[in-house]
C-alpha positions in Angstrom: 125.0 190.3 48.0 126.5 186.9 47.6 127.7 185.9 44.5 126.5 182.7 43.1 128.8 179.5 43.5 129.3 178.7 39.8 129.9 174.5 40.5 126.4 174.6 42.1 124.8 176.2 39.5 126.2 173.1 37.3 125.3 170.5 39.5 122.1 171.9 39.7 121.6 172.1 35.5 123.0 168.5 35.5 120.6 167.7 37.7 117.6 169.3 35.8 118.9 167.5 32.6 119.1 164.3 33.8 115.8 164.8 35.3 114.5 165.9 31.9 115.6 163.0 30.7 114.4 160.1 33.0 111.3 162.1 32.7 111.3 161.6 29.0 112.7 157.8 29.2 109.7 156.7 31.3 107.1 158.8 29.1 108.2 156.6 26.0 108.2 153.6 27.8 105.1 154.4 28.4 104.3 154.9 24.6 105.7 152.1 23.5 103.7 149.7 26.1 101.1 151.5 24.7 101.7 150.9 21.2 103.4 148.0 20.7 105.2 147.3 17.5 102.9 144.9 14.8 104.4 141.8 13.7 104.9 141.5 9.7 102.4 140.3 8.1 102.6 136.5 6.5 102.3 135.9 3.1 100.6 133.0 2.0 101.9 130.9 -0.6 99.3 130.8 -2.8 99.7 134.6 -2.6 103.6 134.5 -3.1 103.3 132.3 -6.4 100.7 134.1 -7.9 102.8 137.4 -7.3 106.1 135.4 -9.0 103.9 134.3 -12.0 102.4 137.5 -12.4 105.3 139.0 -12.6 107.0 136.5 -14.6 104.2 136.9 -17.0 104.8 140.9 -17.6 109.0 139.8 -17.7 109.9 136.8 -18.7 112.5 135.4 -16.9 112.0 138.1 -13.5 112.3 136.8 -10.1 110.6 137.8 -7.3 112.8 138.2 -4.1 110.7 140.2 -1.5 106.9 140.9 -1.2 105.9 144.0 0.7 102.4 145.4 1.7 101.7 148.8 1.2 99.3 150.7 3.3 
């Protein structure tokens, strides 16, 4: 019996895992066609100075520097 040539056994597991991984690269490209990130949301300004007053209401003096939504 022959015994097994040990660079081909590495080129051939290189091979494999760069195959795994090209496999993998497309299959998220895929999910992220597929679910494309969402744009943040806008705040309206009405909405942004009744948040600042509210909370300069409850603390005197506070400042408001980001508004997030929370789902």
């Amino acid at each position: 019996m022959e015994n097994p040539n040990l660079f081909l056994i590495c080129l051939n597991a290189f091979a494999a895992v760069l195959g795994l991984l090209w496999v993998l690269a497309i299959a998220l490209r895929g999910l992220i066609e597929l679910f494309p990130e969402k744009p943040p949301p806008k705040i309206d300004a009405a909405v942004a100075v009744a948040i600042a007053a509210a909370a300069n209401a409850v603390v005197p003096g506070a400042r408001v520097t980001r508004i997030e939504e929370i789902r």
